[in-house]
N, CA, C and O atoms as CSV, one atom per row, in Angstrom:
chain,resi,resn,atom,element,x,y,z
A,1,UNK,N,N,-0.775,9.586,-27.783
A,1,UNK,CA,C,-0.693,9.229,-26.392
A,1,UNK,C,C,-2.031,9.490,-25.700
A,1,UNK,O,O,-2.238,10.365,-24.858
A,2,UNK,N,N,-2.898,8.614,-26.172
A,2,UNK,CA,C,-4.762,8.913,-25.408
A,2,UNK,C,C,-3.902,8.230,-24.067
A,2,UNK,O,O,-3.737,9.377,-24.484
A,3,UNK,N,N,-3.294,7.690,-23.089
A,3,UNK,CA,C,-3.723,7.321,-22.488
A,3,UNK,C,C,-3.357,8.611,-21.294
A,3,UNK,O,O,-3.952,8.684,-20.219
A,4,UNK,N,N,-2.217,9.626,-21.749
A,4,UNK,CA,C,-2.897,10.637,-20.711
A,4,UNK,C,C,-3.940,10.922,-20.586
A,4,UNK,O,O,-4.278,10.920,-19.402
A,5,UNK,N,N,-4.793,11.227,-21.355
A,5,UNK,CA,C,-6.111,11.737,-21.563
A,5,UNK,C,C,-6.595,10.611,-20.568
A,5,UNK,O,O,-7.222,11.159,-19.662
A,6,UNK,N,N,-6.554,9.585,-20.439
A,6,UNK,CA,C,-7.148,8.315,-19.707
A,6,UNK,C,C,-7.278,8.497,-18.614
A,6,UNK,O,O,-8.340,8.515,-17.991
A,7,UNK,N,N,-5.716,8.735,-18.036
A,7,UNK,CA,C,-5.147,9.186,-16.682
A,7,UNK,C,C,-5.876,10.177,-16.138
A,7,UNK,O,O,-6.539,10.080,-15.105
A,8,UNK,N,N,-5.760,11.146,-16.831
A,8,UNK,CA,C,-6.919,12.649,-16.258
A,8,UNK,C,C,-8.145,12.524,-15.820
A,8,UNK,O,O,-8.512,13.069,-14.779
A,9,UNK,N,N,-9.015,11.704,-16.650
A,9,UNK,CA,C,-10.328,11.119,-16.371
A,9,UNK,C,C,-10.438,10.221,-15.296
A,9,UNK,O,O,-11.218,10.459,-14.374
A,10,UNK,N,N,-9.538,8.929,-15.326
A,10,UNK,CA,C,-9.488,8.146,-14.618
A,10,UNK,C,C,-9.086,9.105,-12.738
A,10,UNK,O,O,-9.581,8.809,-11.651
A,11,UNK,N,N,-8.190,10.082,-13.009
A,11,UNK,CA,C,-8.016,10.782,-11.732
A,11,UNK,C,C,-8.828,11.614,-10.972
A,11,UNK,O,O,-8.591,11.946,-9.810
A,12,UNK,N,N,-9.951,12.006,-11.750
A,12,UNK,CA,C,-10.817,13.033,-11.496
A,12,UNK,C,C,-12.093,12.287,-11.042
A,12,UNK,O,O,-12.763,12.937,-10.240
A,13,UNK,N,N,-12.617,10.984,-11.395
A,13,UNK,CA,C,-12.925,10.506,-11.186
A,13,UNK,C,C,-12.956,9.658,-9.827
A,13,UNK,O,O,-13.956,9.369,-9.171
A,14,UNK,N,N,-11.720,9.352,-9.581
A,14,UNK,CA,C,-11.337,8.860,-8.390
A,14,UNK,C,C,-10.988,9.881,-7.414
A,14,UNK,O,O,-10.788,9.435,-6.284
A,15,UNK,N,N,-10.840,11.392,-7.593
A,15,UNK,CA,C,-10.946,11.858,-6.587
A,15,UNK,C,C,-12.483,12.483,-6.135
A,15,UNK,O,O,-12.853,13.031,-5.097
A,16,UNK,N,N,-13.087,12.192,-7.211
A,16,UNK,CA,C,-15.119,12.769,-6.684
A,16,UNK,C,C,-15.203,11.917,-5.960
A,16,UNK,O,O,-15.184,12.270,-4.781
A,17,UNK,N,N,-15.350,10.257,-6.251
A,17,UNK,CA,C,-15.353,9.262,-5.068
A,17,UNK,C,C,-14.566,9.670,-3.950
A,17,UNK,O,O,-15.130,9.723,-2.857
A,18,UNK,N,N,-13.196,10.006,-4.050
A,18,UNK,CA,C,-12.377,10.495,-2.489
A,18,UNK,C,C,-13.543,11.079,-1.777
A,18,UNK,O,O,-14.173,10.616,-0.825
A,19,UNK,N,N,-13.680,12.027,-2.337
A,19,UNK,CA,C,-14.364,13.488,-1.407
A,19,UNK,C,C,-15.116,13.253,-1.275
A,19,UNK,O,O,-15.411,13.664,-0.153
A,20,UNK,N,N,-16.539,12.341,-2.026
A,20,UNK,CA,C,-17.829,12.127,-1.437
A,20,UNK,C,C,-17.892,10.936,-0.502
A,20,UNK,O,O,-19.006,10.572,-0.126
A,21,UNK,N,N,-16.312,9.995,0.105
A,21,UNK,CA,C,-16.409,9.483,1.099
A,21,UNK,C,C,-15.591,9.790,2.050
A,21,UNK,O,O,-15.260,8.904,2.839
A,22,UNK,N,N,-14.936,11.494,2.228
A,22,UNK,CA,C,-14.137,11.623,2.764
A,22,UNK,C,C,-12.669,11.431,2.819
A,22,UNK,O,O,-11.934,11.733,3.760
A,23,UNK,N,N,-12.465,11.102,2.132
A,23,UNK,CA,C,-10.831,10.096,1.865
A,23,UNK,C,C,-9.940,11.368,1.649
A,23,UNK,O,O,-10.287,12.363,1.014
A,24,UNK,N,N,-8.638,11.163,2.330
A,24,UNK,CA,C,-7.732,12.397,1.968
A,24,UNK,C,C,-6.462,11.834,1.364
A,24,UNK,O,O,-5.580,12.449,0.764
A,25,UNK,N,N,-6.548,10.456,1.659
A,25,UNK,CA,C,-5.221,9.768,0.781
A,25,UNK,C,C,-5.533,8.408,0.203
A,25,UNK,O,O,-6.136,7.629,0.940
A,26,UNK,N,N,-5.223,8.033,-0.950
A,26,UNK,CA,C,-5.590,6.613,-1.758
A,26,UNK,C,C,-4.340,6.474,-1.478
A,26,UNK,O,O,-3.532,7.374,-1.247
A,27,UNK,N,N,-4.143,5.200,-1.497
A,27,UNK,CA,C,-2.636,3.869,-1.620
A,27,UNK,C,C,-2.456,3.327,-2.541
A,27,UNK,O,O,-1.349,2.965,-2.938
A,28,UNK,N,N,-3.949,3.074,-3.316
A,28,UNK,CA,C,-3.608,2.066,-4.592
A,28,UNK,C,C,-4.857,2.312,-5.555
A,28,UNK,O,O,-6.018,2.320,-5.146
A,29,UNK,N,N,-4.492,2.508,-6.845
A,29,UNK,CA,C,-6.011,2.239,-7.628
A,29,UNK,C,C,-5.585,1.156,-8.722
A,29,UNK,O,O,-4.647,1.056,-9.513
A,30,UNK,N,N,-6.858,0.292,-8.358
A,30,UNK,CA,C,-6.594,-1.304,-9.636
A,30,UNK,C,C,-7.456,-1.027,-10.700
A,30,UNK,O,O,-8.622,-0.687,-10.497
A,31,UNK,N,N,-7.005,-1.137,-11.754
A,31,UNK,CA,C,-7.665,-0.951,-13.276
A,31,UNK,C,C,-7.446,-2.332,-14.253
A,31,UNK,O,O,-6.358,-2.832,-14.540
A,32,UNK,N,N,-8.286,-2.624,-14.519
A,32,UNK,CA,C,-8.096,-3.727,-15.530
A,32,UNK,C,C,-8.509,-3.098,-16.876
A,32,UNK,O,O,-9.467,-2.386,-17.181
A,33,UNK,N,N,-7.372,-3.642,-17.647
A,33,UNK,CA,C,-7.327,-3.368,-19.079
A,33,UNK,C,C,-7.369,-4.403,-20.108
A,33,UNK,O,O,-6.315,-5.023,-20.251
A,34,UNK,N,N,-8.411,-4.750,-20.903
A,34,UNK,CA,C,-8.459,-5.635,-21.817
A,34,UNK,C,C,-7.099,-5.787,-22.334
A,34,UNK,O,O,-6.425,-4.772,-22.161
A,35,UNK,N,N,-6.476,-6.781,-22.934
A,35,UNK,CA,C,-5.223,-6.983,-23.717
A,35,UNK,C,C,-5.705,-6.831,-24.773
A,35,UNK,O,O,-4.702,-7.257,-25.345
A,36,UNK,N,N,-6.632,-6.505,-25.910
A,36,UNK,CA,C,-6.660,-5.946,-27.032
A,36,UNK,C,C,-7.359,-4.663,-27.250
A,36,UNK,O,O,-7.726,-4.149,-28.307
A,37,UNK,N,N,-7.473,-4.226,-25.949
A,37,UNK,CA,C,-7.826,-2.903,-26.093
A,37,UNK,C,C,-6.739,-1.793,-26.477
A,37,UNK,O,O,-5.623,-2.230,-26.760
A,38,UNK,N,N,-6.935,-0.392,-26.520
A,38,UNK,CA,C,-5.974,0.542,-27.526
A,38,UNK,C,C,-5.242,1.341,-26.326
A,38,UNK,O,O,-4.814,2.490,-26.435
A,39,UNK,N,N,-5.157,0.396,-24.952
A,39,UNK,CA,C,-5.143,1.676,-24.067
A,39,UNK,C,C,-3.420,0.630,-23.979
A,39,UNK,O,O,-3.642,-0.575,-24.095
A,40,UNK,N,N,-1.814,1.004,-23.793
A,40,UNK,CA,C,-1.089,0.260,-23.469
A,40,UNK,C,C,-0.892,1.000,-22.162
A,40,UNK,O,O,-0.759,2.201,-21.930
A,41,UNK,N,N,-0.914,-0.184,-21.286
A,41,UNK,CA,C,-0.096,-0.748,-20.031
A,41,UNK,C,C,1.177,0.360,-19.701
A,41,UNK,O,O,1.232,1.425,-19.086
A,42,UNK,N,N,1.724,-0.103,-20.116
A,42,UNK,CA,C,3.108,0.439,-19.622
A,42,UNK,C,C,3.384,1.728,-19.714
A,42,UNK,O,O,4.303,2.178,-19.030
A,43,UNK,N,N,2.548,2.677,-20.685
A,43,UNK,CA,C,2.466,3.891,-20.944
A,43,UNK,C,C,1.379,4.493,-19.603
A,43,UNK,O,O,1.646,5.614,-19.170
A,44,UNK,N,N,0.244,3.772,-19.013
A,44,UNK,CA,C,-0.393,4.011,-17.949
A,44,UNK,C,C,0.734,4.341,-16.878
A,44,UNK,O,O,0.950,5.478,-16.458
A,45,UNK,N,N,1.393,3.251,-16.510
A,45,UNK,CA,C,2.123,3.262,-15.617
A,45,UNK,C,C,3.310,4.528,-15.601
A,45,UNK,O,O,3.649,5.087,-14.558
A,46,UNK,N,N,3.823,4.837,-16.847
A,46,UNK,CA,C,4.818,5.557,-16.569
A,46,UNK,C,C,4.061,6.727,-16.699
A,46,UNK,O,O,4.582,7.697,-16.149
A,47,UNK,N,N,3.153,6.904,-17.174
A,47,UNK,CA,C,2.571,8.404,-16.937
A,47,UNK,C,C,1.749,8.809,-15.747
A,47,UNK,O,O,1.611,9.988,-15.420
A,48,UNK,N,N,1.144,7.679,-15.032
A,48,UNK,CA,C,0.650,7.928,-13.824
A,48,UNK,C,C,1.055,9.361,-12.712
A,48,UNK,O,O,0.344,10.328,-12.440
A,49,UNK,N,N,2.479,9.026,-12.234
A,49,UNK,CA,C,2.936,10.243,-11.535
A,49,UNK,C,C,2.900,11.676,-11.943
A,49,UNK,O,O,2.501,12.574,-11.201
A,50,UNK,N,N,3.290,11.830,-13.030
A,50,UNK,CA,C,3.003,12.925,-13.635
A,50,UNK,C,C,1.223,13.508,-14.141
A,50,UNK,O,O,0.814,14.604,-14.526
A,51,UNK,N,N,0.720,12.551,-13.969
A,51,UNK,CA,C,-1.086,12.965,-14.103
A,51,UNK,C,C,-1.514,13.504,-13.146
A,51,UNK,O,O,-2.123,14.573,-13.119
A,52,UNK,N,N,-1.081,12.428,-11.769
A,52,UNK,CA,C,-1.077,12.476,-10.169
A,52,UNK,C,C,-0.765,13.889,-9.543
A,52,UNK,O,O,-1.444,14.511,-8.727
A,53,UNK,N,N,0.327,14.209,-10.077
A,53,UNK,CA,C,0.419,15.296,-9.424
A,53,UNK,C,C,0.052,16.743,-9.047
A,53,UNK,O,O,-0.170,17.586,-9.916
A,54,UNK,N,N,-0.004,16.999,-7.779
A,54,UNK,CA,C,-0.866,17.890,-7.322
A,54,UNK,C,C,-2.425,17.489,-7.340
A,54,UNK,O,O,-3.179,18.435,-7.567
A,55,UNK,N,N,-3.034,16.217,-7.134
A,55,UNK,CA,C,-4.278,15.895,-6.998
A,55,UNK,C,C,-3.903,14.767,-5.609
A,55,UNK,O,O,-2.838,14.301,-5.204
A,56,UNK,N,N,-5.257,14.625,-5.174
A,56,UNK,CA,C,-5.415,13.309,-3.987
A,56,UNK,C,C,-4.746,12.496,-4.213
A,56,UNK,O,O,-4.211,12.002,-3.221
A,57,UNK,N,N,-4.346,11.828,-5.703
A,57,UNK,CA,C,-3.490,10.714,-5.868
A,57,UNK,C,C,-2.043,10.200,-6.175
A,57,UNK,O,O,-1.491,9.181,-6.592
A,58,UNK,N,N,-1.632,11.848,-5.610
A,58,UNK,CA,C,0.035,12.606,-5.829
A,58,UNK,C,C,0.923,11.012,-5.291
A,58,UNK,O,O,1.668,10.475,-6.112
A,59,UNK,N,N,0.773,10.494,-4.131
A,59,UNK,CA,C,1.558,9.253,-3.609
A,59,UNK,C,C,0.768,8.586,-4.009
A,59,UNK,O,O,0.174,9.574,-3.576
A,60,UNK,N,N,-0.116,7.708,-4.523
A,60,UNK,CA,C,-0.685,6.649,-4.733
A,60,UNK,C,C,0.070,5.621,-6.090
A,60,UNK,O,O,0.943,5.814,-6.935
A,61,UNK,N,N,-0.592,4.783,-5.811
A,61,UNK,CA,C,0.045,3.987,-7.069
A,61,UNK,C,C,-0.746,3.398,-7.826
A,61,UNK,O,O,-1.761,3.182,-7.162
A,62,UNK,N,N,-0.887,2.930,-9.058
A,62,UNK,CA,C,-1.338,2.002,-9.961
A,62,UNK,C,C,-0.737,0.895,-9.930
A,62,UNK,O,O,0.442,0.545,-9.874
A,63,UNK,N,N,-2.390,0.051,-10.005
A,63,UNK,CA,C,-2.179,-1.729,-10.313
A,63,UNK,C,C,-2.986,-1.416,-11.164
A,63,UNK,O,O,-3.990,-0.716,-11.041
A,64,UNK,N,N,-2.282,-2.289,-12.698
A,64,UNK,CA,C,-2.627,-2.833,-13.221
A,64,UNK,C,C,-2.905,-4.358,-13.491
A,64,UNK,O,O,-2.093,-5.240,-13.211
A,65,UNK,N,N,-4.375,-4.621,-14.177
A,65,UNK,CA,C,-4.628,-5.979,-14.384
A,65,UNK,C,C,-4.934,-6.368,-15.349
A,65,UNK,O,O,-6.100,-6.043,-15.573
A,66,UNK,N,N,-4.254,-7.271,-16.581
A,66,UNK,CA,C,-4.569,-7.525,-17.694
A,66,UNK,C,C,-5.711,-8.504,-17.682
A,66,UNK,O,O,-5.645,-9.501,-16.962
A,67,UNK,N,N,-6.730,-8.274,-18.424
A,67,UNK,CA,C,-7.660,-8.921,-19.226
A,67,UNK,C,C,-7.459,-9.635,-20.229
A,67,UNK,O,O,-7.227,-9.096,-21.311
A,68,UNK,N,N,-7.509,-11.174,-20.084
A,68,UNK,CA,C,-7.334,-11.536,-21.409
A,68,UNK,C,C,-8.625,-11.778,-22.551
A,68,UNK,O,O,-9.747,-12.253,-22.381
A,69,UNK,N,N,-7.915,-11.208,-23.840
A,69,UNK,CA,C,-8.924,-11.748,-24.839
A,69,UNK,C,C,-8.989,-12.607,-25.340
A,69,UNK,O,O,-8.186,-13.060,-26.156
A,70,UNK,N,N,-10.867,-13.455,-24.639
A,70,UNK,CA,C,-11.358,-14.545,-25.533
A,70,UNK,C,C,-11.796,-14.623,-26.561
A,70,UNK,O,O,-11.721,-13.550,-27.160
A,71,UNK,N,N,-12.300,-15.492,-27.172
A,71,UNK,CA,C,-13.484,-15.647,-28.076
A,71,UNK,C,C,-14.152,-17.329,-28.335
A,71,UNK,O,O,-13.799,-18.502,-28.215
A,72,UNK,N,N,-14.980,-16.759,-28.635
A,72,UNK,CA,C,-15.714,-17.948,-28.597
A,72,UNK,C,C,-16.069,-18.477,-30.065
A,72,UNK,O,O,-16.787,-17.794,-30.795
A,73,UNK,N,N,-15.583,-19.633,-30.458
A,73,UNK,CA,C,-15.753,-19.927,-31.875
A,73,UNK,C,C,-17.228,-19.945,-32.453
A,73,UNK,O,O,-18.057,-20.136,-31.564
A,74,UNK,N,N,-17.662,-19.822,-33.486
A,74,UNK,CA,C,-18.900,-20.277,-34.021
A,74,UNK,C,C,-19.104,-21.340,-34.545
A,74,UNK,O,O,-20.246,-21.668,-34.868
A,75,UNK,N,N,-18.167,-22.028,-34.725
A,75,UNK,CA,C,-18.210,-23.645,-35.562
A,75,UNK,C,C,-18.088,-24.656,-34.082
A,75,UNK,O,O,-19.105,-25.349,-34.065
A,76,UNK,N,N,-17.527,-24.857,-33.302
A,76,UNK,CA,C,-17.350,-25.639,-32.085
A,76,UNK,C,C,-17.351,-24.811,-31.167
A,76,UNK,O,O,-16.618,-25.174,-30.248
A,77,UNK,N,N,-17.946,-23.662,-30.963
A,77,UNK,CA,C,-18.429,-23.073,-29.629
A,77,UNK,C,C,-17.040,-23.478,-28.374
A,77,UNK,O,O,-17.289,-23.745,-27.199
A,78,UNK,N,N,-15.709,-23.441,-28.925
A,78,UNK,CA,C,-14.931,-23.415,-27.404
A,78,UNK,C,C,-14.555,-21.772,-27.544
A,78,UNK,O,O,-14.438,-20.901,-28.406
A,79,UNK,N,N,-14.448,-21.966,-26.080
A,79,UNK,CA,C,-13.593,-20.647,-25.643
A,79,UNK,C,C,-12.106,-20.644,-26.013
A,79,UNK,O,O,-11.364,-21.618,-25.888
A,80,UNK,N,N,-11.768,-19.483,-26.467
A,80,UNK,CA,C,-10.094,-19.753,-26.366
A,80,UNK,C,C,-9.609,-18.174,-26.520
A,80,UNK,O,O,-10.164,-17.131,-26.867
A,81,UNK,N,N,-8.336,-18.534,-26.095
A,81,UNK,CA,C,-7.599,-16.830,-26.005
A,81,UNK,C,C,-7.291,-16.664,-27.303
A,81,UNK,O,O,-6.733,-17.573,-27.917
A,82,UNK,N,N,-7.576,-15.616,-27.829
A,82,UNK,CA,C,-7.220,-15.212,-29.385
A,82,UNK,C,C,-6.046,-14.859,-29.497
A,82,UNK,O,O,-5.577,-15.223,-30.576
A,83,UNK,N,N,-4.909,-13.962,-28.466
A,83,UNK,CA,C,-4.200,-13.764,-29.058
A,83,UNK,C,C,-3.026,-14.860,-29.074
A,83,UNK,O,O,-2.096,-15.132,-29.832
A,84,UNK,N,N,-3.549,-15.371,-27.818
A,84,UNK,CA,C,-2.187,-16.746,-27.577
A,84,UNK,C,C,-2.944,-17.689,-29.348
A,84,UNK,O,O,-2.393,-17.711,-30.449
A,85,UNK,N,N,-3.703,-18.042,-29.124
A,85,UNK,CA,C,-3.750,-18.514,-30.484
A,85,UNK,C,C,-3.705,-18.342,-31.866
A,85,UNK,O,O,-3.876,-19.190,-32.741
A,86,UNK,N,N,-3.395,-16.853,-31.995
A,86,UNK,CA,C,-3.066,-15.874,-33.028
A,86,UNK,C,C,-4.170,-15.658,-34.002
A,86,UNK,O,O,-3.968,-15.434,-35.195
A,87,UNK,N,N,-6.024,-15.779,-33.132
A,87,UNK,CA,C,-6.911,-15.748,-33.690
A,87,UNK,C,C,-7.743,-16.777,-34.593
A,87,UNK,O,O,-8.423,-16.605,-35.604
A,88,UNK,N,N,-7.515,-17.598,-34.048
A,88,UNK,CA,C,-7.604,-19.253,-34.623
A,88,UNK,C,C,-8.003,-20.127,-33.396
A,88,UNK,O,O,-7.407,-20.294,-32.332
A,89,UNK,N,N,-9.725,-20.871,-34.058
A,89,UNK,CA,C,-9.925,-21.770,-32.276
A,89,UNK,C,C,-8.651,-22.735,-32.657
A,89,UNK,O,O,-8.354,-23.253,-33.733
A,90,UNK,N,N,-8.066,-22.778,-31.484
A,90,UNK,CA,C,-6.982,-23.940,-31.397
A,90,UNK,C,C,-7.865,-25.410,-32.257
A,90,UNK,O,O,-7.404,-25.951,-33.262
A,91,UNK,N,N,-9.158,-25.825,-31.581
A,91,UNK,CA,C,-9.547,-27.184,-31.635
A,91,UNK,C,C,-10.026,-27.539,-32.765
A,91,UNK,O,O,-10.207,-28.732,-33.010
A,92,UNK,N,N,-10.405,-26.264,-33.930
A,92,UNK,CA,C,-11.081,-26.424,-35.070
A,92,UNK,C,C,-10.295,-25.580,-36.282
A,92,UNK,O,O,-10.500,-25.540,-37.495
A,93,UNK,N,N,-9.581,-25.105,-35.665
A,93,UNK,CA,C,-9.215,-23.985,-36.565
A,93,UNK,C,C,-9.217,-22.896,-37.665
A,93,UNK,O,O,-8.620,-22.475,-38.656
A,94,UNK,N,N,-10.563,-22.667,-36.623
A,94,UNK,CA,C,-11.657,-21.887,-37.365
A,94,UNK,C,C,-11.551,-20.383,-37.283
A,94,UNK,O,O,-11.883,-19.942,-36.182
A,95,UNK,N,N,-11.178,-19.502,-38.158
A,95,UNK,CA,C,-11.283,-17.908,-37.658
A,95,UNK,C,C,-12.407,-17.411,-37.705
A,95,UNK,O,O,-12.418,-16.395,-38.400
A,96,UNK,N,N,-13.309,-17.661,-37.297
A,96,UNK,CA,C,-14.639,-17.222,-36.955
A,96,UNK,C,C,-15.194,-17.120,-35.925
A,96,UNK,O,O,-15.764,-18.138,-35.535
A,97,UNK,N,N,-15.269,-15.903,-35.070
A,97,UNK,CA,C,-15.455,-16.378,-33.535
A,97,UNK,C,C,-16.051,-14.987,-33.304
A,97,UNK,O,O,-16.072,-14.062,-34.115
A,98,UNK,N,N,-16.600,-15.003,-31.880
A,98,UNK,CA,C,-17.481,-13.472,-30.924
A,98,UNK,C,C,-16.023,-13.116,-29.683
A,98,UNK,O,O,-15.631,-14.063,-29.002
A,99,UNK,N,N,-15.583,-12.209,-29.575
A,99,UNK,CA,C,-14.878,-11.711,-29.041
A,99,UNK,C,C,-15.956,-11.672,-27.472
A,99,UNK,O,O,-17.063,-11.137,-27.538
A,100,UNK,N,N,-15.568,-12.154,-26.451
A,100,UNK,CA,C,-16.138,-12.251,-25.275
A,100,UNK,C,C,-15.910,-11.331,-24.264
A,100,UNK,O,O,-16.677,-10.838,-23.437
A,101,UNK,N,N,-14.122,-11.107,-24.573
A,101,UNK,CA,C,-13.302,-10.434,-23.322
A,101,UNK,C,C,-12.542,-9.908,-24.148
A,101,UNK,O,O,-12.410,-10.402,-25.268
A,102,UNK,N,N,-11.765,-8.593,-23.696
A,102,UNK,CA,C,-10.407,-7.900,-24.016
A,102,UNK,C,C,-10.676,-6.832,-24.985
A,102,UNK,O,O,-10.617,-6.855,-26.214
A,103,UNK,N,N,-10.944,-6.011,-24.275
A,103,UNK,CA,C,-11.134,-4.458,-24.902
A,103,UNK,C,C,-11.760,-4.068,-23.624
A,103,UNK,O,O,-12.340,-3.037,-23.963
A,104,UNK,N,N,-12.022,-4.243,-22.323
A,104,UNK,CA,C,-11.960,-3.007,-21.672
A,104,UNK,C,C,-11.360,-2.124,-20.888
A,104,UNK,O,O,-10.421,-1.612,-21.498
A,105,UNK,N,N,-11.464,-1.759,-19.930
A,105,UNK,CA,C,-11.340,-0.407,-19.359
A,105,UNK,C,C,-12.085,-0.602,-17.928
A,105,UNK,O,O,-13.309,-0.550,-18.050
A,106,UNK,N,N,-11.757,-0.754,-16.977
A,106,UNK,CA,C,-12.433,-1.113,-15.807
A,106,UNK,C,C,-11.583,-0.336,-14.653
A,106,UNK,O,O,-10.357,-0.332,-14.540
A,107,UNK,N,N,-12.418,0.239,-13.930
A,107,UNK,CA,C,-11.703,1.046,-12.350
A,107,UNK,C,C,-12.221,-0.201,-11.380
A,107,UNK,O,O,-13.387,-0.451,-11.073
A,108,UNK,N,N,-10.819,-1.026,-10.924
A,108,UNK,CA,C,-11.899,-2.016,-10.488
A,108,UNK,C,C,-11.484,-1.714,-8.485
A,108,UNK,O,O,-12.069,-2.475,-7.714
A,109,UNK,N,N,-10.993,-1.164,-8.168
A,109,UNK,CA,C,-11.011,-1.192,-6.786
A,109,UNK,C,C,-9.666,0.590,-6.336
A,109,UNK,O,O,-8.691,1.027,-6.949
A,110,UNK,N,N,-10.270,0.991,-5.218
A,110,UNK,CA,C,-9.581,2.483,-5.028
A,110,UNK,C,C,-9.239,1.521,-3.105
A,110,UNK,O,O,-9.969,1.058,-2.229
A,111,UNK,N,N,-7.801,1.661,-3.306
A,111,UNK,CA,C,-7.937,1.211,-2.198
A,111,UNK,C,C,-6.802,2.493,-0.886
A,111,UNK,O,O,-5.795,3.187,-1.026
A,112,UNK,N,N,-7.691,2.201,0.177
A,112,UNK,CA,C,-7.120,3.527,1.135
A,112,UNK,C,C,-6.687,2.813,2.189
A,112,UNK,O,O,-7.148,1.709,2.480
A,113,UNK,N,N,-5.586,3.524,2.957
A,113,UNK,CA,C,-4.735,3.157,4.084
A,113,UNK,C,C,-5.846,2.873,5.034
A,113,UNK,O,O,-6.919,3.412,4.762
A,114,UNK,N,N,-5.803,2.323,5.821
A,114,UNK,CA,C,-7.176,2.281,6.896
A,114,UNK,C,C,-6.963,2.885,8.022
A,114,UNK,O,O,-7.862,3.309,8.748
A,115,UNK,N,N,-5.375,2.994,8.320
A,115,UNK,CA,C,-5.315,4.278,9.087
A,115,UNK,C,C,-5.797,5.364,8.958
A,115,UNK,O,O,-6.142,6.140,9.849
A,116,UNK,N,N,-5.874,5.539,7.422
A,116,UNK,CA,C,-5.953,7.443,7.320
A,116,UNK,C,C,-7.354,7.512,7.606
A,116,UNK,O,O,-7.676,8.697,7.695
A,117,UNK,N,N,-8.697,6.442,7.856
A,117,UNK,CA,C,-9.856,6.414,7.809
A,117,UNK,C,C,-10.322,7.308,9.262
A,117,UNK,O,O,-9.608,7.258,10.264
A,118,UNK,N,N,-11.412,7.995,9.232
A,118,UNK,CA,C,-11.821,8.434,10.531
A,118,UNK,C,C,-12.392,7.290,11.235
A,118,UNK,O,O,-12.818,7.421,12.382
């Protein structure tokens, strides 16, 4: 289960940003996660609260955003989603390709009530 370990980082992180802009409450943090990366989704989510707690991001919530993974063939150069295509360019059907997208890990937005703002 790395993705507690994820959570911890990912929280500590987002609360140095809190404090070095003042912030005493987040509403939402958006993370995008490659779809072939090792981190699962749904295990983020249900462990969130329990990471959260007792830090700045005790009420806040997670959005998640899947990333999909491309690749780009080497024989006809199209783009295509690997896993919808089960790793095969659809147009050539070639398994030979550069992985473009889907394996990361991104904090992509911390978003705060604008009330709670001074």
């Amino acid at each position: 289960m790395h993705e507690i370990t994820i959570l911890v980082g990912l929280i500590k992180m987002v609360e140095k940003a809190a404090i070095q802009n003042n912030i005493e409450e987040i509403d939402t943090v958006v993370i995008q996660i490659g779809e072939m990366s090792s981190i699962v989704p749904k295990y983020m989510v249900k462990y969130f609260p329990n990471a959260a707690e007792d830090t700045l991001l005790e009420n806040s919530k997670l959005k998640i955003e899947e990333i999909p993974a491309n690749g780009l063939c080497h024989h006809c150069n199209k783009v295509f989603k690997i896993v919808k295509n089960k790793g095969k360019c659809p147009l050539c059907k070639a398994d030979d390709w550069e992985m473009l997208s889907g394996m990361e890990f991104i904090l992509k937005e911390i978003i705060v009530n604008s009330q709670n703002l001074e």
